[in-house]
Every structure is written in C-alpha cells, then in structure tokens.
C-alpha positions as a LaTeX table, in Angstrom:
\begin{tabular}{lrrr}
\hline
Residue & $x$ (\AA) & $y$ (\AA) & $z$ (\AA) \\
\hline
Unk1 & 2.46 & 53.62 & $-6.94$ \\
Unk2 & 0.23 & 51.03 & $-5.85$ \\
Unk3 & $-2.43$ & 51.62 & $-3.26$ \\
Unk4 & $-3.32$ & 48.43 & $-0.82$ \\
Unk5 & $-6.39$ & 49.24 & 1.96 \\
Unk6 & $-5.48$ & 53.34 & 1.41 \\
Unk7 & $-1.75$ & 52.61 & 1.91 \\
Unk8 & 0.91 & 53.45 & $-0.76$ \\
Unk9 & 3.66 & 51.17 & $-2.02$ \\
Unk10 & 6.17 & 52.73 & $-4.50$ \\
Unk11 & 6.89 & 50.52 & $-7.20$ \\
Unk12 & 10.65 & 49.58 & $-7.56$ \\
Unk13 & 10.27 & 47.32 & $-10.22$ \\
Unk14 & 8.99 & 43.77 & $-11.55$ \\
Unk15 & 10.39 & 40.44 & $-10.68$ \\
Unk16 & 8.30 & 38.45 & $-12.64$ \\
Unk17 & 5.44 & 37.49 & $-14.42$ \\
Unk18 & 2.93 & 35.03 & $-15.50$ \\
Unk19 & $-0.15$ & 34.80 & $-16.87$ \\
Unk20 & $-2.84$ & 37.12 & $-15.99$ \\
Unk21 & 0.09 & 37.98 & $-12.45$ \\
Unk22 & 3.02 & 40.01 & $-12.18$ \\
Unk23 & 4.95 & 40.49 & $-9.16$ \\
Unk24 & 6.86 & 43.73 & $-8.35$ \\
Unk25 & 9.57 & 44.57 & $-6.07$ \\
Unk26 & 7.84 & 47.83 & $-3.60$ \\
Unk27 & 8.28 & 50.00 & $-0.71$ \\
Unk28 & 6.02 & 49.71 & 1.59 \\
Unk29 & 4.79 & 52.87 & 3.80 \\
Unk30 & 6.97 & 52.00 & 6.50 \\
Unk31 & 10.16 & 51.31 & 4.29 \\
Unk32 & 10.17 & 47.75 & 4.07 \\
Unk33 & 11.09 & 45.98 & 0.38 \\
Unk34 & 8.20 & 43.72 & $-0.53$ \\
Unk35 & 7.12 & 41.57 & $-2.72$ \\
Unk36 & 3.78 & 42.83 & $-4.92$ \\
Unk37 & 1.56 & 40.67 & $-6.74$ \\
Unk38 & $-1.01$ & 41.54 & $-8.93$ \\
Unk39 & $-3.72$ & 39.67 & $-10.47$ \\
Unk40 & $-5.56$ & 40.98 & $-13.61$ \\
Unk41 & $-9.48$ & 39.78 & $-12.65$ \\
Unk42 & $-10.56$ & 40.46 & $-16.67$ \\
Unk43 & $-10.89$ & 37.71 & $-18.47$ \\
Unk44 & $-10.39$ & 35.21 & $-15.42$ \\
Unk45 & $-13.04$ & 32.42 & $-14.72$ \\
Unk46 & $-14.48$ & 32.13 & $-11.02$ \\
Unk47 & $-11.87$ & 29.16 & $-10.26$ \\
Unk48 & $-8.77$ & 31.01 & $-10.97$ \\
Unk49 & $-10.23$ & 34.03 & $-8.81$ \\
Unk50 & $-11.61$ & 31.28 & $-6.12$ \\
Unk51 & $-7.44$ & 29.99 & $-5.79$ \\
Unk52 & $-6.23$ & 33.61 & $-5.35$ \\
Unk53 & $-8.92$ & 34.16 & $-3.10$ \\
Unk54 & $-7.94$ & 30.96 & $-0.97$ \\
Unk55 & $-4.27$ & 31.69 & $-1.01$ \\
Unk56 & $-4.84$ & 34.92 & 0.91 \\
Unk57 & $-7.30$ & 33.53 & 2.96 \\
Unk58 & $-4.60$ & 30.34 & 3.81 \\
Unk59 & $-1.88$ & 33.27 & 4.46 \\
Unk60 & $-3.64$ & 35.10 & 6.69 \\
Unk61 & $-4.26$ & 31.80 & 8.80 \\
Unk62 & $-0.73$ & 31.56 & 8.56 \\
Unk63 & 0.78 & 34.29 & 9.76 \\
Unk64 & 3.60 & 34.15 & 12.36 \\
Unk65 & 4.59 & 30.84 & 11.03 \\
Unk66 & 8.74 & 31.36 & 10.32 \\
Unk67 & 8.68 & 28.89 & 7.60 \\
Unk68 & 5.73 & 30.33 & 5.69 \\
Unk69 & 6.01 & 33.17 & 3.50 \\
Unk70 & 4.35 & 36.17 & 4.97 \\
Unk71 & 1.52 & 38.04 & 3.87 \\
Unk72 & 1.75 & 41.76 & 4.81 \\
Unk73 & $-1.31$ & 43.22 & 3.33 \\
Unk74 & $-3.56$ & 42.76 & 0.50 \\
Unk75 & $-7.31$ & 43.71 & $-1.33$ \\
Unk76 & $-9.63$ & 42.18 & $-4.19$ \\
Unk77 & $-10.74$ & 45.92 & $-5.78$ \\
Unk78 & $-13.37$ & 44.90 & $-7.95$ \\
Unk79 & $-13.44$ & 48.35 & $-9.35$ \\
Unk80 & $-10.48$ & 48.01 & $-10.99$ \\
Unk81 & $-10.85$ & 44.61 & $-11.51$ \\
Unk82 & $-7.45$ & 43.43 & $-9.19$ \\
Unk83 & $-6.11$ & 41.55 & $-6.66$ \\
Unk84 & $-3.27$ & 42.94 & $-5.18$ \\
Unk85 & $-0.67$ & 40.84 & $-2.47$ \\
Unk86 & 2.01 & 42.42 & $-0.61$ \\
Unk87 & 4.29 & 39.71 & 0.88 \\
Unk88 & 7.56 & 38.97 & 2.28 \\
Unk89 & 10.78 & 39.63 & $-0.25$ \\
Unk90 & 12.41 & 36.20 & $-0.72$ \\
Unk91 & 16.85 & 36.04 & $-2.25$ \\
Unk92 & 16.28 & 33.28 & $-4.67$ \\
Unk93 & 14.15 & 29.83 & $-5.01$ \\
Unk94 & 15.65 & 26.28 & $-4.64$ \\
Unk95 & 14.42 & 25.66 & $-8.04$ \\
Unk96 & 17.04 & 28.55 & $-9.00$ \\
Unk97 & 19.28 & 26.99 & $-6.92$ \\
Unk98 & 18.97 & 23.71 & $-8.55$ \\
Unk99 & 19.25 & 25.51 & $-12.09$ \\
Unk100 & 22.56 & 27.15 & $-11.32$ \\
Unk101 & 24.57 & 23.98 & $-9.53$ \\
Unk102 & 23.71 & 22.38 & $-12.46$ \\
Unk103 & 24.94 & 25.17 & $-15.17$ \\
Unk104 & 28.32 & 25.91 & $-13.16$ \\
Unk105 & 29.60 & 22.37 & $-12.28$ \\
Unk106 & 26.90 & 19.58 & $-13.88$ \\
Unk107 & 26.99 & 18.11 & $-10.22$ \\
Unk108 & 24.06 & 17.99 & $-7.24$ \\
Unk109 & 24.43 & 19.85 & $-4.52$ \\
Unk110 & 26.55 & 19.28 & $-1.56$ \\
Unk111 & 25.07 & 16.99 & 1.00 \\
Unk112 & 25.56 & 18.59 & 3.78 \\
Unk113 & 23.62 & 21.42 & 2.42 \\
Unk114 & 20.89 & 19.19 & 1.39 \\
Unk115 & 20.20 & 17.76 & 4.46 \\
Unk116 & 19.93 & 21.39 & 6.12 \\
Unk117 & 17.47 & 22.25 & 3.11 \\
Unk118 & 15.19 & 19.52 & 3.76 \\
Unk119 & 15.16 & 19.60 & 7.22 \\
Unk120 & 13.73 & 23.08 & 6.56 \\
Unk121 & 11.39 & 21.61 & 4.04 \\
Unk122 & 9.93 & 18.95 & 6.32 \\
Unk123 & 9.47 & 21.49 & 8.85 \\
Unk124 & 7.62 & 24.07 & 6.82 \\
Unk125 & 5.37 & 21.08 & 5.54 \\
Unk126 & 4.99 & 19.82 & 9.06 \\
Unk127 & 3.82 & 23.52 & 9.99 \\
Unk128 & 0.91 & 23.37 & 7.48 \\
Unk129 & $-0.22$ & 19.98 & 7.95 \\
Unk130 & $-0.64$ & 20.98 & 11.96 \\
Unk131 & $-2.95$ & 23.26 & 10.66 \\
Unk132 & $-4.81$ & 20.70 & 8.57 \\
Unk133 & $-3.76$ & 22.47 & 5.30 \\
Unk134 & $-2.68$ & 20.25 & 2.23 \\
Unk135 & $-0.12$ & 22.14 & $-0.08$ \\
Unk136 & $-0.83$ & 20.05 & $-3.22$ \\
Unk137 & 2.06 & 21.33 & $-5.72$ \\
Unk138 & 5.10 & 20.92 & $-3.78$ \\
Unk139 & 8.12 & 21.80 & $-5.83$ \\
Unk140 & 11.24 & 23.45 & $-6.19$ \\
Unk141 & 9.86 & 27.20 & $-6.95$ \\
Unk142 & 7.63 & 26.66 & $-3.99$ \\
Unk143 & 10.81 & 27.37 & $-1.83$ \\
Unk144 & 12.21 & 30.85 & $-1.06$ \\
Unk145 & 15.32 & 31.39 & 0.49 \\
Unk146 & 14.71 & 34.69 & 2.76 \\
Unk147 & 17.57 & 35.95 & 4.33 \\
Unk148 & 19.20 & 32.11 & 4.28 \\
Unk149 & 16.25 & 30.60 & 5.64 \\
Unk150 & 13.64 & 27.96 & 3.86 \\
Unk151 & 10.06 & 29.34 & 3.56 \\
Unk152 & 7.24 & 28.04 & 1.65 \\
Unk153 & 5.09 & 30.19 & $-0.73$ \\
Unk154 & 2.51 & 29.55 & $-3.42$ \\
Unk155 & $-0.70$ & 28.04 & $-1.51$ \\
Unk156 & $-2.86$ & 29.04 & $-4.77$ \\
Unk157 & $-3.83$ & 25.21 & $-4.78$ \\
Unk158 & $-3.69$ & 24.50 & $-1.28$ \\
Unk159 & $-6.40$ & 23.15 & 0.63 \\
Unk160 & $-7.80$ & 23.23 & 4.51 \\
Unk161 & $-8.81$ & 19.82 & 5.50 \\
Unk162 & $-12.16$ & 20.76 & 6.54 \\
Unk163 & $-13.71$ & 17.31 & 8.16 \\
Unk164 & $-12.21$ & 15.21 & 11.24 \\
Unk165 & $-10.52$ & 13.03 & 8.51 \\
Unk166 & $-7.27$ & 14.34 & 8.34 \\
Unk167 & $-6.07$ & 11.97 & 6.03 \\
Unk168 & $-7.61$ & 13.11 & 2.53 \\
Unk169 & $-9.10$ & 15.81 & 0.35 \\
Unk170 & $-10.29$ & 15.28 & $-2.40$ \\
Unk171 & $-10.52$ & 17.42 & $-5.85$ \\
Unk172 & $-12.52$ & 17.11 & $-9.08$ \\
Unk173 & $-9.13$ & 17.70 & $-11.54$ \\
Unk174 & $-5.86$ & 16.63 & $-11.94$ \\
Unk175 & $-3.67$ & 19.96 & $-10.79$ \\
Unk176 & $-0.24$ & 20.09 & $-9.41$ \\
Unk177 & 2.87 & 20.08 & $-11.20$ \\
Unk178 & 3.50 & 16.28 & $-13.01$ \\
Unk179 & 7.20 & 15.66 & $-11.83$ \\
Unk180 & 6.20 & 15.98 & $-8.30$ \\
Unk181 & 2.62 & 14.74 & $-8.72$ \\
Unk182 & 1.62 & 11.65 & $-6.37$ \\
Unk183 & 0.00 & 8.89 & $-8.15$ \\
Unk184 & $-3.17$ & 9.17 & $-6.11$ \\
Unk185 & $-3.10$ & 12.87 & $-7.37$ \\
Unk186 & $-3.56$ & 11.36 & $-10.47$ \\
Unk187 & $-6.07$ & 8.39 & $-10.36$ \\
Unk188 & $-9.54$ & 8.92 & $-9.96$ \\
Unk189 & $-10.67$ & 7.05 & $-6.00$ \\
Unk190 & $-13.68$ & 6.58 & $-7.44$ \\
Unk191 & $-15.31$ & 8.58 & $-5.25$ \\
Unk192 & $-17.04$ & 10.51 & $-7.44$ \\
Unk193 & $-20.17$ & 7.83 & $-7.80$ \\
Unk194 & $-20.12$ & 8.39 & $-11.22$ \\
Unk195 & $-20.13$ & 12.41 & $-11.57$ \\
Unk196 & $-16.91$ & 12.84 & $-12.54$ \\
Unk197 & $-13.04$ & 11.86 & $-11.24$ \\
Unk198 & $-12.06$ & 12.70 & $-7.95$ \\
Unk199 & $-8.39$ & 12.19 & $-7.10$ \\
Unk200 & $-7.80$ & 11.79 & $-2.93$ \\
Unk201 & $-5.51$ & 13.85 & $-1.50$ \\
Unk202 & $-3.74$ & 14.21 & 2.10 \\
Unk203 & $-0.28$ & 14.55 & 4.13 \\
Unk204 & 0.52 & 11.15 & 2.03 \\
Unk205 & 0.70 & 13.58 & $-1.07$ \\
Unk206 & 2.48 & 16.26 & $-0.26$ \\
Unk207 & 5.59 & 13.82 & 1.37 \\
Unk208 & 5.35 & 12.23 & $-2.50$ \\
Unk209 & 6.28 & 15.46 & $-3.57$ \\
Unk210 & 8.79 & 16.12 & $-0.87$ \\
Unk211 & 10.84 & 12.71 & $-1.56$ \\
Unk212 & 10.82 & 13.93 & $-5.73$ \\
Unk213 & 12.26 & 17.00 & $-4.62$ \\
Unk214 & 14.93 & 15.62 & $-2.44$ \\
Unk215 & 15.95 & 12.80 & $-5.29$ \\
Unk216 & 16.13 & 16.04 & $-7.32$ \\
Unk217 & 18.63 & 17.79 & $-5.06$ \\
Unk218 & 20.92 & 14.53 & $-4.69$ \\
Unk219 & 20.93 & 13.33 & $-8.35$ \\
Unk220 & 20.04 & 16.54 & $-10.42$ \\
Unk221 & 16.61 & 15.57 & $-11.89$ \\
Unk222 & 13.13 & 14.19 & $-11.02$ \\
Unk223 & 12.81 & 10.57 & $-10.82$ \\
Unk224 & 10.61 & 10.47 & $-13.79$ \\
Unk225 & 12.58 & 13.26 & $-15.37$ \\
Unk226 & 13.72 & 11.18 & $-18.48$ \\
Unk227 & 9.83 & 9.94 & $-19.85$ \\
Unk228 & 7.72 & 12.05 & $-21.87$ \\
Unk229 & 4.16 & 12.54 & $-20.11$ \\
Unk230 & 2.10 & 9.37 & $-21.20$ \\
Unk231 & 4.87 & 6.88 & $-20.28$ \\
Unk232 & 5.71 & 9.23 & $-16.90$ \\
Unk233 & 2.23 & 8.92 & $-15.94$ \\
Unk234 & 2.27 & 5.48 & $-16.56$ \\
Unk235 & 5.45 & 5.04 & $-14.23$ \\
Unk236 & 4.12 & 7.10 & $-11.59$ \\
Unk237 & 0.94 & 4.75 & $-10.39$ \\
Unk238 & 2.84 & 1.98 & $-11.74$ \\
Unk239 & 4.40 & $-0.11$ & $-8.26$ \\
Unk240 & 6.21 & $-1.76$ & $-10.61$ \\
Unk241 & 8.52 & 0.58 & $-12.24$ \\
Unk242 & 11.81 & 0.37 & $-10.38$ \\
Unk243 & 13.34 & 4.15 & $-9.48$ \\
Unk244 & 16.56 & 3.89 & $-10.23$ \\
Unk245 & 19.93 & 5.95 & $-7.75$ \\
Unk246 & 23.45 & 6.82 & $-8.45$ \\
Unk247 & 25.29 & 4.00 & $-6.81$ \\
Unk248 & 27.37 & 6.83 & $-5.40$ \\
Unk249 & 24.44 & 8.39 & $-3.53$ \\
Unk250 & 24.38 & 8.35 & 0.11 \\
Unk251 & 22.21 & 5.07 & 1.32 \\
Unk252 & 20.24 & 7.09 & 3.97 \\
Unk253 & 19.48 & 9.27 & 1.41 \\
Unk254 & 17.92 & 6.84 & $-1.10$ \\
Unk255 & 15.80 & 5.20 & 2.03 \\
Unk256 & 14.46 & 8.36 & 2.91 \\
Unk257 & 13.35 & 8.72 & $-1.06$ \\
Unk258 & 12.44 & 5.44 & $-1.81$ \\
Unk259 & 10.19 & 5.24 & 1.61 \\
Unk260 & 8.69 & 8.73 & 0.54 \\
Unk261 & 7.99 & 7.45 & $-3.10$ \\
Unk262 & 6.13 & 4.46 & $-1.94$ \\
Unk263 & 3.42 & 4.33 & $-4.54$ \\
Unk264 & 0.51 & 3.30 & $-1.16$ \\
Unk265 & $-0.62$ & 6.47 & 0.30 \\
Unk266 & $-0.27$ & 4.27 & 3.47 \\
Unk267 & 2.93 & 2.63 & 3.51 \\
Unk268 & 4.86 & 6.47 & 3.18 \\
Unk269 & 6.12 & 7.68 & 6.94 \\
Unk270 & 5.23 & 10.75 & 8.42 \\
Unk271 & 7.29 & 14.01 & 9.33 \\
Unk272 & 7.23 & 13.70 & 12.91 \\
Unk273 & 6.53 & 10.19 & 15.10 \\
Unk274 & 7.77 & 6.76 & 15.46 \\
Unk275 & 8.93 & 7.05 & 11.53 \\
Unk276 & 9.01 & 10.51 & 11.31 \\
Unk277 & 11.45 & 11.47 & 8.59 \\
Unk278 & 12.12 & 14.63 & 10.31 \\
Unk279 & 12.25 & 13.52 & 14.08 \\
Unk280 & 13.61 & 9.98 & 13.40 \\
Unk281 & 15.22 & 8.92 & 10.02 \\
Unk282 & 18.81 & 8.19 & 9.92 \\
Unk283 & 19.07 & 10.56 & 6.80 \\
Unk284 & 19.23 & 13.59 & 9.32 \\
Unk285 & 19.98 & 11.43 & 12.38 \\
Unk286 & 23.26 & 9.56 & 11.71 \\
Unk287 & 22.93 & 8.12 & 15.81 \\
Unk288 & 19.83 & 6.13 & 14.21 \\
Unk289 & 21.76 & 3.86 & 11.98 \\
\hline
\end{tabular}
C-alpha cells in the first residue's frame, strides 16, 4: 500500500522505472486505476527535487484541462524522504506507437491518423501556452493515449512564463531531449552578461519540437535522426543544412514541417491566428489550399 495525504492506494504493480522514479499501477480509495509515481529524495540534488516540485505545482494549475494529464493527488514526505504522484492511467505513448508501426510493417503511420494526432498535439500545446507555460521537451513519450484521446504529461522541465514577455524564458543549461531540441535551446542568447550561457526559450520552441515530431510520424525518424551528436548539433542551428522529405510525402505535410523547423524563432507560425497551424494550415484544412 501506499499512503498519499492519509489516503490508501493498493499497489497493483509497476509500469516503469527510471532513475531515482518508479511508477506503479494503484487503486485508489474510491476504485479508480491510477498511475503512481514515486521519487526516491536520497541522494537527489535540490534541482532534481526543485523539477518534481514544479511539475506538481504546473499540474495542479492544470487541472480540468482534457488534454493534460491529470493529477489526482500527491505529497513530498520528507520523513521518508519521497515524493509520491497519483495521476491519470494513460493505454500507451505515441513514442510506443511509433516503435511498433515501425517493427510490424517498416512504414509511418497512416495519414489520416496523423493528422487527428497532431491536431490533438497542437491543441494540448495551445492549452499550456494560454496559460503562459513553456513545455520545453516535447517528444514522443510526452504523449499518452487515455482512453483514445491525446494528453500531454511530463512537465518536470516545464516552465511558467512569469513576466509580461510572453515570448521567452530563459534557462542556465542545455536540457530537453536533442532530436527535438530547438536550436535556440541550444545556443547561448548571450544573455547571461558573462555569468554563464543562457539559452532563450518560448512558444517558438516548443512548435520546433512539435514539427520534429510530426516529420517523425510521416517519415519514421527525426530529421536529424541519421548524425551522431556533434554533427546533429551542428545541423540543428545551422540555416543552412537542407532537411531533406520522402518525395512521396504529402506536400501540406512537409509545409507544415518545414515552416515549424524554421531555424528563426520568429519566422515559425503560431497554433492559433492568421498562420495558425491548428486554426489555418492547409495540412488539417484541405479548403485552404
């Protein structure tokens, strides 16, 4: 059993683990099957407890949202020297998704189903972004399927915009996940005066990481998938490395990617508005051809 704020959750058994975190499949009081995570605190520096700390935090300003995971209960017992996270059960991941298309017929994914999954996507980044929050390691994994519908978990690196300038954030290290990393996530702004990189981060970044993930789901890998990590860092902040498409792949597809992989911060469109890739590109509205 697990005990969360005095109430018991009966352990059913583990779905996975990593690190210093596993995460169990529990009953909850009321009969619900959750998901459990739980952080081991030993050992862990003041960071790593700081980005557990802010995903719960981020959750719980969160809930209600449909395309955000949702956090049920949870409590930092210093005693025992845990965090523990009950949240909503997800099916599978689109990064398992991805993984078994691949294995059973060595083709992407059907198109029609892609364009469903990233209208979901764009919507559950949309969502956060309202609520000046910055995801910051947009991937695959970061998707759960939940009883057929898209939700978006994992906000351990997120961050709430906390200034009228919507448009960046900026951190002192390079974190994220490198296939889906933005080049501005990687180059120091310079606006560390001297004390250190800082890499800028906004909206910008996290529809980087979007347009990697949908070139994923129509042509089976990452667009830097086939360099090892010097040369793939070099290609990512390079505006001169050409991304290359299947000529087979479906033209409103690659001009939604290539507009969201726009190496200028600047020049990439937004999810909603006059450009919006959600409310206006041709990708999911054929009429707009």
């Amino acid at each position: 059993m697990f005990r969360i704020n005095g109430k018991a959750y009966a352990k059913l058994g583990i779905i996975g683990r990593g690190g210093s975190c596993k995460v169990y499949r529990v009953l909850s009081p009321d009969f619900q099957v959750l998901a459990l995570k739980k952080v081991k605190l030993e050992g862990m520096d003041k960071k790593s407890i700081d980005s557990y700390a802010n995903e719960i935090a981020l959750l719980e300003s969160l809930r209600g949202n449909p395309a955000i995971i949702q956090l049920e209960d949870s409590e930092v017992d210093l005693e025992k020297k845990s965090i523990l996270i009950a949240m909503q059960i997800g099916d599978v991941d689109l990064n398992e998704v991805l993984k078994q298309q691949k294995t059973s017929t060595g083709t992407a994914l059907n198109m029609n189903f892609i364009r469903l999954t990233w209208q979901q996507m764009l919507g559950a980044v949309h969502s956060i972004h309202e609520a000046k929050i910055i995801h910051g390691d947009l991937k695959p994994a970061n998707f759960l399927f939940v009883k057929g519908a898209l939700k978006l978990i994992d906000f351990g690196i997120a961050r709430a915009i906390q200034s009228d300038d919507t448009t960046n954030i900026y951190r002192e290290n390079q974190v994220g996940t490198l296939n889906y990393m933005s080049p501005e996530a990687i180059l120091d702004s310079g606006a560390g005066g001297g004390a250190g990189p800082k890499m800028r981060l906004g909206r910008a970044s996290d529809v980087w990481s979007l347009g990697c993930i949908l070139y994923q789901m129509c042509c089976g890998k990452t667009p830097f998938a086939n360099l090892h990590m010097i040369p793939k860092l070099q290609a990512i902040v390079n505006p001169n490395h050409e991304i290359t498409y299947p000529e087979s792949l479906d033209p409103a597809a690659v001009d939604a990617i290539g507009l969201c992989l726009r190496r200028n911060p600047g020049e990439r469109p937004g999810i909603v508005g006059g450009d919006g890739l959600l409310s206006e590109h041709w990708f999911l509205h054929q009429d707009k051809i």
